[in-house]
C-alpha positions, 0 to 999 in steps of 0.5 A: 500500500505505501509502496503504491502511494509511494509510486503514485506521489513519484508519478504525481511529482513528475507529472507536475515537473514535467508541466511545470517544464511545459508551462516554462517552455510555452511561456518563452515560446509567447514571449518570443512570440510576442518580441517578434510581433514587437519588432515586427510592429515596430518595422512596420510602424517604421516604414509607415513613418518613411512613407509618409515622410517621403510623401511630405517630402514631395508635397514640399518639393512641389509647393517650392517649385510651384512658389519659384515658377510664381517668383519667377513670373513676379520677377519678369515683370517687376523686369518688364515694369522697370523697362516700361517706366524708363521709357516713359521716362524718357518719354516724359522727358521729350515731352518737357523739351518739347514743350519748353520749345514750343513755350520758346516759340510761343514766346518768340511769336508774341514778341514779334 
């Protein structure tokens, strides 16, 4: 009889090793498991964030051009106004000897 409950607590004692020894084995095979779903996570947390980056990135590129090309028109005629105010300019200024001349004239006529 003690023989039998001997045994039956030796069984009992390995049944409960050797579930303890699964229970650590499943345990790190979790663990593992929930580190690879980490880093697998984080890659592709990382890859979206470089995706979106990229994206900005192109967005701004654009913005900068398109902003140039408009600089670059206000450029031109700022340019094309500079021109057209030397003419008048000029224009003004043929005018006033002109109009001195005829003033000459005008006053040369009266005299005589």
């Amino acid at each position: 009889e003690k023989l039998r409950e001997a045994r039956a607590d030796a069984e009992f004692e390995k049944r409960e090793r050797e579930a303890g020894e699964e229970f650590e084995r499943r345990k790190m095979e979790a663990d593992e498991d929930i580190r690879n779903y980490r880093e697998e996570g984080k890659k592709i947390v990382d890859e979206e964030v470089k995706r979106e980056t990229a994206e900005r990135m192109a967005r701004s590129a654009e913005e900068l051009e398109r902003r140039n090309k408009v600089c670059g028109r206000l450029i031109n005629q700022q340019e094309e106004l500079r021109i057209q105010n030397i003419a008048l300019a000029t224009q003004l200024g043929e005018t006033s000897a002109t109009l001195e001349l005829l003033k000459k004239k005008i006053k040369e006529l009266e005299h005589d």
